[in-house]
N, C-alpha and C positions, 0 to 999 in steps of 0.2 A: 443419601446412600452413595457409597463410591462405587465406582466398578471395578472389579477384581478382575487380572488374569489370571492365567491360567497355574503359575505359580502359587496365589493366593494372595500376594503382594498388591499393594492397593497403587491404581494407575500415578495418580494425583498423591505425592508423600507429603505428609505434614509437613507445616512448618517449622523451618532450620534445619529438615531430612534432606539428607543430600543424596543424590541417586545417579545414577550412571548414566542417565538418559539426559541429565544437564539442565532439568528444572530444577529450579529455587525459589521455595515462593518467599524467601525470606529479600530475594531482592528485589532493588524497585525496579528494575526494566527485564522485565520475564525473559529468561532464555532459552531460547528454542529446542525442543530434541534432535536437533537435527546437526550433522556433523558441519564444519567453519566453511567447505567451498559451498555448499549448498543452499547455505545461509545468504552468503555475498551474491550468489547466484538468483536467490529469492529477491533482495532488497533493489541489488542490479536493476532486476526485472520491474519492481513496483517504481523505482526511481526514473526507470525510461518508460514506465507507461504514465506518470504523472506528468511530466517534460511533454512525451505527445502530443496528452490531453490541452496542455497548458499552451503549445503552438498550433494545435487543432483550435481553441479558441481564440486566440489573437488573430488567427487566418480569416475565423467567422466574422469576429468583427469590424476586419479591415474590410473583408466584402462587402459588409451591410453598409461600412461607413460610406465606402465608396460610391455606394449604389444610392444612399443616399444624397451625397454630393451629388452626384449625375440629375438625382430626380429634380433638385434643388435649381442645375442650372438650364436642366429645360422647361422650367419653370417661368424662370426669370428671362427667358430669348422669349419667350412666347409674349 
């Protein structure tokens, strides 16, 4: 079952239906209903939170490494 608004118009158009809202399921990389700043605005967005994540991880591992090295050479005085 699709869902209808309030038009009567089905949300989700067939395929090769072209609609104002800028889906297409005929293409292979789905486009967004949403208008072009918005979009770069969204991707921006997941781009700088993937890049954080990915120096929020390299930061952890330097700590652990470190902190291993450290355990490693009071280890080795003793």
């Amino acid at each position: 079952e699709l869902d209808f608004d309030h038009e009567g118009s089905s949300v989700f158009p067939a395929p090769g239906d072209r609609q104002e809202s800028g889906i297409n399921l005929m293409t292979t990389k789905r486009e967004w209903p949403v208008s072009g700043s918005t979009r770069d605005q969204i991707s921006n967005c997941c781009s700088q939170l993937a890049f954080n994540n990915g120096n929020n991880l390299k930061r952890q591992l330097q700590n652990s490494l470190s902190q291993m090295v450290l355990l490693m050479q009071s280890r080795v005085q003793k």
